[in-house]
BAFI-3210 file (N, C-alpha, C; in Angstrom, 3 decimals, decimal comma, padded with zeros to 6 digits):
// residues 305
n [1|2|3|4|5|6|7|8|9|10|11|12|13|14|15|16|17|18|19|20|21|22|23|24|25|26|27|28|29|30|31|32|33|34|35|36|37|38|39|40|41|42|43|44|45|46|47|48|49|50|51|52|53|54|55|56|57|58|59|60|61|62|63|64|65|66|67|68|69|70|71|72|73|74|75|76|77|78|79|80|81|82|83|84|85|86|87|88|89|90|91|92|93|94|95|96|97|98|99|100|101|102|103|104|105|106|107|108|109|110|111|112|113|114|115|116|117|118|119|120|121|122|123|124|125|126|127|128|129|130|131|132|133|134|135|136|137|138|139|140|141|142|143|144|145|146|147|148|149|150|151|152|153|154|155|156|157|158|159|160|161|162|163|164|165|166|167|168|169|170|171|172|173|174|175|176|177|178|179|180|181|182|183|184|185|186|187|188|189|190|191|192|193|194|195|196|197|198|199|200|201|202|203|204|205|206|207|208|209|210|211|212|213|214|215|216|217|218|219|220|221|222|223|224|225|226|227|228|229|230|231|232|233|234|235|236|237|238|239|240|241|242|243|244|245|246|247|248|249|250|251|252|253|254|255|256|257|258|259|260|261|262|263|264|265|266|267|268|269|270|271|272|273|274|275|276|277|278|279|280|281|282|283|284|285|286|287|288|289|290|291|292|293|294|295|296|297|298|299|300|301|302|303|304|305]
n.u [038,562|041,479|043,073|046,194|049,056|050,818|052,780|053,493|053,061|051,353|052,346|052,254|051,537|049,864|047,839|047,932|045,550|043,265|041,082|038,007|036,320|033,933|033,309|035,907|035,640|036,026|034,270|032,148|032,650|029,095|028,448|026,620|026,500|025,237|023,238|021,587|020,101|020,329|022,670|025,089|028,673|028,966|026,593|027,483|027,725|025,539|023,737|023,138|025,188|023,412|021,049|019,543|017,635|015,167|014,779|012,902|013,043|014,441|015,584|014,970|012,321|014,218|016,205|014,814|013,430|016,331|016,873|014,607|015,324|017,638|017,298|015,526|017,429|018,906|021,280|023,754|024,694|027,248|026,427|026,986|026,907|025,569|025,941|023,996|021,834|021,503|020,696|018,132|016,488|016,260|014,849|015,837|018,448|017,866|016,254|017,538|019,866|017,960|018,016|020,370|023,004|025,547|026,410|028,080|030,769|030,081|030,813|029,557|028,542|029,174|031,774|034,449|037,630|039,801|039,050|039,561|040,780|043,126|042,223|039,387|038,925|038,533|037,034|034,972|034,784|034,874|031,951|030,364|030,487|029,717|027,075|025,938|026,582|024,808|022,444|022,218|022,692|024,837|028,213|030,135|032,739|033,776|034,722|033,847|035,418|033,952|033,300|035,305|038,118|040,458|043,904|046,868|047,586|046,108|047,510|047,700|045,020|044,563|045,599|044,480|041,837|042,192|043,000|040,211|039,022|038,603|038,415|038,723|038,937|037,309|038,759|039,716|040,464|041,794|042,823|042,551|040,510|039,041|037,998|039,131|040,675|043,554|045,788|048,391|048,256|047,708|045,953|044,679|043,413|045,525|047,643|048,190|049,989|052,248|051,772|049,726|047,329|044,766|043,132|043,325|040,743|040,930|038,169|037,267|039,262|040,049|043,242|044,766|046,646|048,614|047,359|045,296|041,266|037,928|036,113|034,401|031,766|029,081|028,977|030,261|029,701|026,805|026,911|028,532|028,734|026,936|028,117|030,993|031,630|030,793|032,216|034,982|034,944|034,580|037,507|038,879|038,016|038,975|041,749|043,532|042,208|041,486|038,902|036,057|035,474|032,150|030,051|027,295|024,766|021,662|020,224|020,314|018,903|016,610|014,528|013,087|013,760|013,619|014,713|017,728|018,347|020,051|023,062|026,273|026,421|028,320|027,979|025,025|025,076|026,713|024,919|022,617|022,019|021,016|019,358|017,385|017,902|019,451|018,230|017,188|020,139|021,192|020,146|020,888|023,507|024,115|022,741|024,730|027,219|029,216|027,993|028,817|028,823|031,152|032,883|032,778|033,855|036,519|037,630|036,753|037,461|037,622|035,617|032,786|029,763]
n.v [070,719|069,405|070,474|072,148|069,867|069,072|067,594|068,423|067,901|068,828|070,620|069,542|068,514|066,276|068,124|068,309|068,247|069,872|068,584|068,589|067,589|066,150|064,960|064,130|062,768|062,393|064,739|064,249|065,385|066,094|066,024|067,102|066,838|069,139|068,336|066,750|064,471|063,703|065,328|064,397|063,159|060,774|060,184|062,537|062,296|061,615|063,040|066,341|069,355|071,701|070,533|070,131|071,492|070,414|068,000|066,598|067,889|066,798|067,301|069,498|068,284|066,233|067,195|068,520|066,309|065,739|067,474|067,830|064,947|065,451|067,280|065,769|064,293|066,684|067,598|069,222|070,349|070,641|071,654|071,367|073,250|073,099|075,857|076,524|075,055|076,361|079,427|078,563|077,509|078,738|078,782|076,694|077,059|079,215|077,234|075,820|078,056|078,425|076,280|075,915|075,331|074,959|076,504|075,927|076,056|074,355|074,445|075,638|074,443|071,952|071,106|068,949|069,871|069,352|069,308|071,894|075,157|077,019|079,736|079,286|078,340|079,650|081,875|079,866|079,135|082,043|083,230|081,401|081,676|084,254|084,292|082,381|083,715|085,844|084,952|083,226|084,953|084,439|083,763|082,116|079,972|077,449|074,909|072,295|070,343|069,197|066,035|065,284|066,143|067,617|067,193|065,476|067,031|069,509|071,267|074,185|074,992|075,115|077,456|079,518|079,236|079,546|082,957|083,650|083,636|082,018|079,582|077,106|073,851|070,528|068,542|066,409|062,809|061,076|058,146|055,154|055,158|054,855|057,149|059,256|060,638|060,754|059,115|059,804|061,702|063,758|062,058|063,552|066,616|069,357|071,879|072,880|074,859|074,577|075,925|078,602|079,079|078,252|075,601|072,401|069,628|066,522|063,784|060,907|057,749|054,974|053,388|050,140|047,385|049,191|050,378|053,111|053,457|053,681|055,568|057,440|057,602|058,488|056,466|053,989|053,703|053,197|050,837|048,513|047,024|048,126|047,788|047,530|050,500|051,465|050,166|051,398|053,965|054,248|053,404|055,464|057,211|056,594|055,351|056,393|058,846|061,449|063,458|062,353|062,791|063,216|062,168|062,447|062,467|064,409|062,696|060,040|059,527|058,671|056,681|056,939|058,298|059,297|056,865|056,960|056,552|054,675|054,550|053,131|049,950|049,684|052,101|052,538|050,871|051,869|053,895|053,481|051,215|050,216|052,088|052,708|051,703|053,744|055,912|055,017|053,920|056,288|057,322|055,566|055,797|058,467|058,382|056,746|058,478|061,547|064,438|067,444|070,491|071,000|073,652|073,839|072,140|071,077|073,681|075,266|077,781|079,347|079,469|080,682|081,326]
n.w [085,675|087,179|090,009|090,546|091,251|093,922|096,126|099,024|102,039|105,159|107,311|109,960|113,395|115,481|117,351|121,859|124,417|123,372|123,654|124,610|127,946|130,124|133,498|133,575|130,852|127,437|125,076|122,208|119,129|117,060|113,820|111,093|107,310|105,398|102,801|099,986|098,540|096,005|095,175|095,991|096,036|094,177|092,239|090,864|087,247|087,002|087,939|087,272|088,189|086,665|086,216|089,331|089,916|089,627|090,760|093,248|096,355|099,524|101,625|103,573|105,110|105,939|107,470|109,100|110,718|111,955|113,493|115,312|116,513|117,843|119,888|121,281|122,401|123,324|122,719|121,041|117,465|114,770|111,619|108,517|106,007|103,079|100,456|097,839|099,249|101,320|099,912|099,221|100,515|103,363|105,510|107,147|107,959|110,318|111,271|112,623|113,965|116,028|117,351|118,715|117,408|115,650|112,358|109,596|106,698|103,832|101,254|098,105|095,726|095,968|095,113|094,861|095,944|094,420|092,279|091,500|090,839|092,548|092,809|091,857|093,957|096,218|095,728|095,960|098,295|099,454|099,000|099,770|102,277|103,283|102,110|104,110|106,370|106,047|105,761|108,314|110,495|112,057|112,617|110,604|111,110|110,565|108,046|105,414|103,261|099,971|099,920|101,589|100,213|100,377|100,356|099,748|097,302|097,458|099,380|099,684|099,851|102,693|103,729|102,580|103,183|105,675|105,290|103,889|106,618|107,615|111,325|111,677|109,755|108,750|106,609|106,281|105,680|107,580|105,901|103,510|100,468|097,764|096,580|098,314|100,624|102,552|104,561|105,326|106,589|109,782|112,538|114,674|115,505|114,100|113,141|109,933|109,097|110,768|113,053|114,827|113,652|111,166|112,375|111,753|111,506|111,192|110,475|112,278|113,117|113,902|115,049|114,323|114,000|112,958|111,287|110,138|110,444|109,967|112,080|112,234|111,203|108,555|105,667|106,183|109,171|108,737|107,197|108,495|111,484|114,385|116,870|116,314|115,652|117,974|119,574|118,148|118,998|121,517|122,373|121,035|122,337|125,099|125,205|123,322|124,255|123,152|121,885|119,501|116,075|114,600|111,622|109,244|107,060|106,260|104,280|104,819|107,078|105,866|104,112|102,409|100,133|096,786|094,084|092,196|089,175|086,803|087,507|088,810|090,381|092,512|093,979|094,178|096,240|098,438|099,034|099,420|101,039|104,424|105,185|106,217|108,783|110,089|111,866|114,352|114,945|115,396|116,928|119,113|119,389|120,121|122,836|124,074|123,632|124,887|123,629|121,295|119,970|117,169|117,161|119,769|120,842|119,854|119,796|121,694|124,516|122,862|120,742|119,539|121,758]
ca.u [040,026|042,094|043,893|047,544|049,732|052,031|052,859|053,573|051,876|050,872|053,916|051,854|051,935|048,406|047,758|047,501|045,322|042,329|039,703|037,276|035,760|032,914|033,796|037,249|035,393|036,276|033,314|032,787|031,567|028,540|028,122|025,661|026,766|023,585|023,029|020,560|019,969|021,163|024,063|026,192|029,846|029,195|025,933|027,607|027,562|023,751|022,464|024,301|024,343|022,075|019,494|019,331|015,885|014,284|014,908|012,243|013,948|013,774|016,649|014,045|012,183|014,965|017,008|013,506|013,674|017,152|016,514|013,690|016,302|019,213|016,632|015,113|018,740|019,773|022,405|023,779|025,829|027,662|025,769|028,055|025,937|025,966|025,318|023,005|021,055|020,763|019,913|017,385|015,984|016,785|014,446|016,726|019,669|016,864|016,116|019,440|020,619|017,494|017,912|021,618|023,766|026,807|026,398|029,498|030,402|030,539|031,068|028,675|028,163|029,741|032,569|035,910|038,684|040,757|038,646|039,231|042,228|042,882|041,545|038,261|038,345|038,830|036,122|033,721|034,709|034,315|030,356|029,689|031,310|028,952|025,888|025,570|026,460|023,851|020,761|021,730|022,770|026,050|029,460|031,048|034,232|034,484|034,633|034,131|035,292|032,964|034,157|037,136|038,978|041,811|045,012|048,445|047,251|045,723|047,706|047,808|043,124|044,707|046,084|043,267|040,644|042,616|042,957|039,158|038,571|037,947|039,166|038,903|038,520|037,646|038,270|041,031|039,859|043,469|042,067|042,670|039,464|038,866|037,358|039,139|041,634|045,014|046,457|049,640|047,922|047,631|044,680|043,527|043,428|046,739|047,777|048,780|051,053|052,945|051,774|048,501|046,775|043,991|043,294|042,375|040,032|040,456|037,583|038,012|039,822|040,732|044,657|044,714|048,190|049,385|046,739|043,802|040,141|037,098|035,005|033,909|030,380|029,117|028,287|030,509|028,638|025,386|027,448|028,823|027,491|027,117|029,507|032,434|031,721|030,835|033,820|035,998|035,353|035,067|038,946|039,563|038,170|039,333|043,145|043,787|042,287|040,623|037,716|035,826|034,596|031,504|029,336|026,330|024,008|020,369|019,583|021,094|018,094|015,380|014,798|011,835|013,936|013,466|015,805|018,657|018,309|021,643|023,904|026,439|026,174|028,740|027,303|023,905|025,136|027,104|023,937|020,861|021,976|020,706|018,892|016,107|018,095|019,952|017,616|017,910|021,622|021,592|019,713|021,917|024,947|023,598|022,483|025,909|028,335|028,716|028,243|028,909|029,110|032,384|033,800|032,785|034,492|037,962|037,754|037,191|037,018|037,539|034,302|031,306|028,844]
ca.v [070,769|069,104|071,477|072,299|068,911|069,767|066,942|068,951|067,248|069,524|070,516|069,670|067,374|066,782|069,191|068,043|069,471|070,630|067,678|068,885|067,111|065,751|064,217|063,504|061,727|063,351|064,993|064,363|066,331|065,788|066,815|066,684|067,481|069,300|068,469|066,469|063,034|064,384|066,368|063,467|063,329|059,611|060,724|063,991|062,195|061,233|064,324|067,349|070,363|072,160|069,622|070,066|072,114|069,176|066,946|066,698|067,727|066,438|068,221|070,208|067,539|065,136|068,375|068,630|065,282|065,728|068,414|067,090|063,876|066,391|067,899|064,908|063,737|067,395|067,437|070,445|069,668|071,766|071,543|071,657|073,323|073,883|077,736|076,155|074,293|077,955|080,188|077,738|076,879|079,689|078,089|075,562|077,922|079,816|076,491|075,081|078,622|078,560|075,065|076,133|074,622|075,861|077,093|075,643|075,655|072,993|075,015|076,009|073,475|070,279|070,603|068,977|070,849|068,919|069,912|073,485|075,794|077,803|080,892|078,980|077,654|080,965|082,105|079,147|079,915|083,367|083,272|080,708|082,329|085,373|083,727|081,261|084,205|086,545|084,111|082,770|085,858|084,392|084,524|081,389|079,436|075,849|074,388|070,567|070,095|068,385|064,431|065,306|066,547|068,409|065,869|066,083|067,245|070,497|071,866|075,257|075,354|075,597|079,025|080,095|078,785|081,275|084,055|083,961|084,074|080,418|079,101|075,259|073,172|069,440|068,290|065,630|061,735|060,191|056,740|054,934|054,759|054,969|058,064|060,302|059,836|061,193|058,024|059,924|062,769|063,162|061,276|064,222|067,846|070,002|073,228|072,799|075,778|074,371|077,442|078,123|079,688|077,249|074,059|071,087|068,558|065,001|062,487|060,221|057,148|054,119|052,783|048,789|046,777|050,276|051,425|053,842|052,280|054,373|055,329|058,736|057,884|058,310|055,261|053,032|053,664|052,642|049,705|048,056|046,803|049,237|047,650|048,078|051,741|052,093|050,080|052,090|055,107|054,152|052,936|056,731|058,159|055,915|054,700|057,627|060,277|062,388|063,615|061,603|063,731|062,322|062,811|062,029|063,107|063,986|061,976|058,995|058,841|059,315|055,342|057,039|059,333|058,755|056,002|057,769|055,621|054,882|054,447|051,947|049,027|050,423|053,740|052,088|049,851|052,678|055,118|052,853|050,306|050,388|053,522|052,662|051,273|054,924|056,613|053,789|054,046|057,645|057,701|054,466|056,384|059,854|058,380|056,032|059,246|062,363|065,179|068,770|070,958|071,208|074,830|074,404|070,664|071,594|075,399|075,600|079,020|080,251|079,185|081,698|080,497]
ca.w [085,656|088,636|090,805|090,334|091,701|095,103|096,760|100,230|103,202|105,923|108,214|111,539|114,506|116,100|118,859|122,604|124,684|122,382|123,878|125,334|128,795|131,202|134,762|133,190|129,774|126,258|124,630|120,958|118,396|116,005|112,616|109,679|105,703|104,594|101,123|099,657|098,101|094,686|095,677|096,430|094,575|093,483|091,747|090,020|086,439|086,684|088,680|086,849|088,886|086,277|086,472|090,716|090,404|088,772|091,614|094,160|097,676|101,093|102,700|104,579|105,946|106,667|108,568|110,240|111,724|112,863|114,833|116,666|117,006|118,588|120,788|122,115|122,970|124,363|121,694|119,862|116,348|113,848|110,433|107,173|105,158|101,017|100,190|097,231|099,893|101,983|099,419|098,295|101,701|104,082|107,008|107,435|108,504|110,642|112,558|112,934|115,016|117,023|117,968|119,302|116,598|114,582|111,145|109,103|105,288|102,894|100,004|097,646|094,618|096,468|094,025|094,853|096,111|093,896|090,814|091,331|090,691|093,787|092,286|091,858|095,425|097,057|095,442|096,121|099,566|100,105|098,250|100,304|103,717|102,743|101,793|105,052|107,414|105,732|106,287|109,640|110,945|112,938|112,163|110,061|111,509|110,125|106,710|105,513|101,436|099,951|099,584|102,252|099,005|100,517|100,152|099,529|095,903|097,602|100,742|099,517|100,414|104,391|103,525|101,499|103,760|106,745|104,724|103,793|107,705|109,090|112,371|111,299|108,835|108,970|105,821|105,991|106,508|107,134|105,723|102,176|100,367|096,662|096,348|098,829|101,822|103,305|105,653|106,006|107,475|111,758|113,077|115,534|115,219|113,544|112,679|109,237|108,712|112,348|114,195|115,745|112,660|110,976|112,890|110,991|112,505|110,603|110,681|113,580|112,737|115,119|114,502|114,672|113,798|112,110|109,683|109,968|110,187|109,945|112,774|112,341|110,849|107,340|105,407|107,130|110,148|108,113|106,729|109,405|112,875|115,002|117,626|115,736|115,985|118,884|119,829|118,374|118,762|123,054|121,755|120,783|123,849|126,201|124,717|122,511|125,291|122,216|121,242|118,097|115,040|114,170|110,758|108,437|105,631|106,264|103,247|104,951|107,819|104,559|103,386|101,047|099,384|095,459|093,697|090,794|087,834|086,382|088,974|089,131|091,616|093,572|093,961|094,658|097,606|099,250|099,055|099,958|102,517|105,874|105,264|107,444|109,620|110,474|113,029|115,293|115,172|115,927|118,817|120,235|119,347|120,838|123,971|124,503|123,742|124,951|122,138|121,520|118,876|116,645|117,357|121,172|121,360|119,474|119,505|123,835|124,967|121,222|120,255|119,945|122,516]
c.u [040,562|043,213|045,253|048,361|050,127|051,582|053,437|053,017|051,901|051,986|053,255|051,584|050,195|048,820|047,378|046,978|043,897|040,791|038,927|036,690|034,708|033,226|034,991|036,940|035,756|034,668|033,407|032,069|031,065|028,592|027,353|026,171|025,446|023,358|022,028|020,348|020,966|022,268|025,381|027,268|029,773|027,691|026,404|027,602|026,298|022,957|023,413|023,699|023,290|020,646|018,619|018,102|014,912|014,150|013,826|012,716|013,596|014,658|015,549|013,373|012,851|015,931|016,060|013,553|014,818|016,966|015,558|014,565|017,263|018,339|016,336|015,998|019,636|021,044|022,668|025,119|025,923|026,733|026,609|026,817|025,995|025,600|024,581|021,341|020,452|020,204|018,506|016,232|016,534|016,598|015,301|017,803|018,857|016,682|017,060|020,203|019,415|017,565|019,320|022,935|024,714|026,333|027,722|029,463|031,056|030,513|029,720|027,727|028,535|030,763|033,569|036,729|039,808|040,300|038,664|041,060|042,328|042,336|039,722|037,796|037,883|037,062|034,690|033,843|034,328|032,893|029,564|029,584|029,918|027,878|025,277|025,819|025,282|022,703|021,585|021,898|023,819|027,387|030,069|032,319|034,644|033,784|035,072|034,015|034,318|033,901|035,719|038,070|039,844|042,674|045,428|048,767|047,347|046,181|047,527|045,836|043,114|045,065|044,787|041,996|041,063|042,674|041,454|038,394|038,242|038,493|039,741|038,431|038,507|037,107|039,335|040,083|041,270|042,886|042,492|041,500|039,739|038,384|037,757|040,369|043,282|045,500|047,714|049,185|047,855|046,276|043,999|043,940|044,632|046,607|048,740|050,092|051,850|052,698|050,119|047,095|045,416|044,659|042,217|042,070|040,020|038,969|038,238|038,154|040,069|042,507|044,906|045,940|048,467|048,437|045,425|042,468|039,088|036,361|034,311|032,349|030,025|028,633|029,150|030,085|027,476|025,544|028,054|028,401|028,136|028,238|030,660|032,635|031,248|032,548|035,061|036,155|034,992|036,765|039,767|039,299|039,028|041,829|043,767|043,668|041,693|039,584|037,142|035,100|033,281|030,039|028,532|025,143|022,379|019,838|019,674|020,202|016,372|015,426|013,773|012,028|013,669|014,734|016,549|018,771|019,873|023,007|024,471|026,206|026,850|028,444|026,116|024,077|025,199|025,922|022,615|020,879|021,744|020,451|017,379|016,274|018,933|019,542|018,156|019,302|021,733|021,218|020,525|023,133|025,156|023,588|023,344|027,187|028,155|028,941|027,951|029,200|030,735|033,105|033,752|033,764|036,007|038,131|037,850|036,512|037,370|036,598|033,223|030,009|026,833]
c.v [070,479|070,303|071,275|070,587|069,838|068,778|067,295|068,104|068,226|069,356|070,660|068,281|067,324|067,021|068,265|069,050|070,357|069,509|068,445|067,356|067,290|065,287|063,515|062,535|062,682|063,443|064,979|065,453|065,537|066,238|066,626|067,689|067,654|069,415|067,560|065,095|062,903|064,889|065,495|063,348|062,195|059,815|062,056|063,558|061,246|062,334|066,105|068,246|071,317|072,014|069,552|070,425|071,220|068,079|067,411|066,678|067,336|066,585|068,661|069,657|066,827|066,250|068,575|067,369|065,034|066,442|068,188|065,693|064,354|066,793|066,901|064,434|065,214|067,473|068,709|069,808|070,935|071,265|072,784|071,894|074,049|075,568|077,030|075,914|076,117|079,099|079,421|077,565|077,364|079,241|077,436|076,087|078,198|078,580|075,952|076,308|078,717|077,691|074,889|075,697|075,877|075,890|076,672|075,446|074,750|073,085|075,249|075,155|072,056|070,030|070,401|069,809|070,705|068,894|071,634|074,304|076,636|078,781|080,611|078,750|078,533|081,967|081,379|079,664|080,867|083,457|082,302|080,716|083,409|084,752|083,307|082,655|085,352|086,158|083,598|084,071|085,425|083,927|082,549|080,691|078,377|075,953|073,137|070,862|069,208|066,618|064,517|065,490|067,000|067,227|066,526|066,931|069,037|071,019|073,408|075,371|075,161|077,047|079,632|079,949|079,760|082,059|084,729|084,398|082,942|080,130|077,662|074,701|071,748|068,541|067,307|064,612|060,944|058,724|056,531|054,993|055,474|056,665|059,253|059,621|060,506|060,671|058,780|061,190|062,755|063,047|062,348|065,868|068,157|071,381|073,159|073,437|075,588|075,067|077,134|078,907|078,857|075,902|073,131|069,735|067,556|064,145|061,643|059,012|056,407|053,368|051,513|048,323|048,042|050,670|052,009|052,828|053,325|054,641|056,561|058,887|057,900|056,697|054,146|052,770|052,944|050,738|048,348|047,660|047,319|049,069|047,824|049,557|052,208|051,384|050,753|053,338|055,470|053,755|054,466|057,726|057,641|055,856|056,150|058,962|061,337|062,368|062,879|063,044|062,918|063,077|062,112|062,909|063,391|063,312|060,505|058,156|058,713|057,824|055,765|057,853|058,384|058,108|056,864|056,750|056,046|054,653|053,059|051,100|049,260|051,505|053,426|051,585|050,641|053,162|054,423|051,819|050,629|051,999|053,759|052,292|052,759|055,249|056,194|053,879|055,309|057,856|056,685|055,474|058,155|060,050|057,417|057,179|060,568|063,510|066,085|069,729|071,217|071,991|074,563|072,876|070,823|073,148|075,854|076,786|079,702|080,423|080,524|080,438|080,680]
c.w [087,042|089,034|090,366|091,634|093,082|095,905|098,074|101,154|104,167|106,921|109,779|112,148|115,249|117,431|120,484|123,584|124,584|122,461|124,763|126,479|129,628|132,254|133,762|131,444|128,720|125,773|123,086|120,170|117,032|115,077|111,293|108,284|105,378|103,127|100,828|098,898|096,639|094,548|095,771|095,158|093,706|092,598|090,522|088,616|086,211|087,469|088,539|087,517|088,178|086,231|088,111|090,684|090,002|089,581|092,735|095,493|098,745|102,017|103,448|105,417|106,390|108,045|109,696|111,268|112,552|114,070|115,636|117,776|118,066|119,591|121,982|123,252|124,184|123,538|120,548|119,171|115,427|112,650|109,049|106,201|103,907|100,956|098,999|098,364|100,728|101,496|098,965|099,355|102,993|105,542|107,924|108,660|109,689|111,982|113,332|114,287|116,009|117,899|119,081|118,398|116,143|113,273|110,843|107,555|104,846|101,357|099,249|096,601|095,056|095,420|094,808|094,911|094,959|092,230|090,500|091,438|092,383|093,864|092,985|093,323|096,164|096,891|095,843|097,691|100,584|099,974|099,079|101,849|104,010|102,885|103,286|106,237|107,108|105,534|107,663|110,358|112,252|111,963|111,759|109,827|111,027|108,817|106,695|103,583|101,367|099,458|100,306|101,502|099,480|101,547|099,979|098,021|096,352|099,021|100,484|099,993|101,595|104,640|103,297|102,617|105,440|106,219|104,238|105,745|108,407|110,253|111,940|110,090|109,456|107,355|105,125|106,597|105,988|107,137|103,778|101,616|098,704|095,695|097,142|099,930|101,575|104,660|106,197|106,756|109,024|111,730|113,851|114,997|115,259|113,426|111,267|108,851|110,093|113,083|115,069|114,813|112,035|111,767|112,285|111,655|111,538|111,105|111,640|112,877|113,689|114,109|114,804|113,777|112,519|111,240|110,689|109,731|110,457|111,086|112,962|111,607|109,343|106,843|105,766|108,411|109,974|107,548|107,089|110,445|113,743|115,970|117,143|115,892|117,155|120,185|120,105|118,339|120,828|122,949|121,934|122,018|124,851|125,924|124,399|123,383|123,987|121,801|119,886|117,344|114,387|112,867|109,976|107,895|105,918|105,094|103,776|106,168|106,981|103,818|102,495|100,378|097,642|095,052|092,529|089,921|087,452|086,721|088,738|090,561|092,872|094,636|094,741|096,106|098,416|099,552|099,654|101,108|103,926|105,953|106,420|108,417|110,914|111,940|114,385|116,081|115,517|116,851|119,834|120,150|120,158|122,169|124,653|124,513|124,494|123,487|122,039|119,758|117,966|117,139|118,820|121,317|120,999|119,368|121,588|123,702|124,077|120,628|120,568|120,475|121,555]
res [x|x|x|x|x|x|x|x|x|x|x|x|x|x|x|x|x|x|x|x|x|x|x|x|x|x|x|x|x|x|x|x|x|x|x|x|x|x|x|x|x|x|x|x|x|x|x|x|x|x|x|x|x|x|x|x|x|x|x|x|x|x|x|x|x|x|x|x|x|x|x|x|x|x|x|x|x|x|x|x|x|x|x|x|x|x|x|x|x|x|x|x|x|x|x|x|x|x|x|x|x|x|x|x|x|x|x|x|x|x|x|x|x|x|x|x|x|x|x|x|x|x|x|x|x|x|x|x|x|x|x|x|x|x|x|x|x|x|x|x|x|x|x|x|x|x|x|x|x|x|x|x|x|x|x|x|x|x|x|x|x|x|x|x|x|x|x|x|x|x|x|x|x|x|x|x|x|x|x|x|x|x|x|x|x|x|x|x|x|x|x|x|x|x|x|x|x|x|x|x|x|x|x|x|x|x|x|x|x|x|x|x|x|x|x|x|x|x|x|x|x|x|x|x|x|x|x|x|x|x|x|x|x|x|x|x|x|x|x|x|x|x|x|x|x|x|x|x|x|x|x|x|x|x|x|x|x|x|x|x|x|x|x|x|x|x|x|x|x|x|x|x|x|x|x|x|x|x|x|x|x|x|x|x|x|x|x|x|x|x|x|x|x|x|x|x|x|x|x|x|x|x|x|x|x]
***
């Protein structure tokens, strides 16, 4: 069932102010969605969530190789991580805070914000708030919807998502795209309710003759050549003066994960292209930026160290 309509848009201005810096450079922040090959929203009517235990996983090893990746580089990143994926695979959590990282949720089932009543959300929320701070054993500040779901459909899951106890959310990608997107939204970090209450971190975005253009990572990152992103997201430090948000899937550096029968062509392209080509790109992009964890890069001296 889709969420209740309310065409509201978020009554905030992006914040100045809230970049973090190096010898005068903006620092960005990394971030990985921990879910799993299967998990993905363009998959959800060929990999039903009942059927998940039936799927052979490689979250564990692909999270394993990041973290050796982040290490190598000297690189601490927030990690959006499912409460399925943590009760399921506790280690994970376990290596992620020894390694120095943030703990962040990404809800529990990967369901749409915009498939859920608010009731329901609040709920996926809190269970999944709970869950992720009772295996890592630290305290739970950011939230990423799953598929950047919270639009002009769902402003009321900025309330809800402070009232459960978050600092941030980043779960706006002001961009058009078929499957998700809020263009009229602000390009850098807000305070939705105008005050100083939740601050919402958009996906980083470059602005070329007036529109939004992707550069925050994900499978346009994978899809694209790499100069364009690294382009523009030297564009957003440099021009812009802000920090980039930057994100991707451990399934996404995994070119031997198993194929999903079924799948349209669309679906297929997005999900398997330049999957072997990833790594590569993460260590060029690692060792060309600088990069910090989420809460410590937009949060400052709010952040738990």
């Amino acid at each position: 069932m889709e969420a209740r309509a309310d065409n509201r848009l978020p009554a905030g201005k992006s914040d100045a102010g809230r970049t973090s810096r190096v010898n005068g450079r903006p620092v960005n922040a990394m971030s990985v969605d921990v879910e799993d090959y299967f998990q993905v929203s363009a998959f959800a009517a060929t990999t039903r969530r009942e059927d998940w235990d039936r799927y052979p996983s490689r979250v564990e090893r692909n999270v394993d190789v990041i973290l050796e990746l982040f290490d190598g580089q000297d690189v601490k990143a927030t990690f959006f991580t499912l409460g399925w994926i943590a009760e399921k695979y506790p280690e994970i959590l376990r290596r992620i805070v020894a390694g120095g990282h943030e703990v962040a949720s990404h809800g529990y089932h990967h369901i749409r914000v915009t498939e859920q009543t608010p009731e329901e959300f609040r709920a996926d929320v809190r269970r999944t708030k709970a869950t992720l701070e009772d295996l890592s054993g630290t305290p739970v500040r950011g939230y990423r919807a799953a598929s950047f779901s919270v639009d002009s459909r769902t402003p009321w899951a900025f309330e809800i998502l402070a009232e459960e106890g978050h600092a941030y959310s980043s779960s706006v990608y002001p961009i058009r795209h078929d499957l998700y997107g809020m263009p009229e939204a602000p390009r850098f970090p807000f305070h939705p309710d105008g005050g100083k209450g939740l601050l919402e971190i958009p996906v980083t975005t470059v602005k070329v003759l007036g529109h939004n253009f992707p550069c925050g990572g994900g499978g346009y990152f994978r899809l694209l050549p790499y100069t364009l992103s690294r382009w523009a997201m030297r564009r957003v430090n440099a021009a812009d003066e802000q920090s980039c948000i930057f994100y991707f899937h451990p399934w996404e550096i995994d070119p031997g994960q198993p194929r999903v029968s079924g799948l349209a062509f669309k679906s297929r392209f997005r999900h398997y292209t330049n999957l072997g080509r990833m790594q590569h790109r993460l260590r060029t992009v690692l060792s060309e930026f600088s990069w910090d964890r989420v809460d410590r890069v937009f949060l400052g001296a709010e952040a738990e160290s």
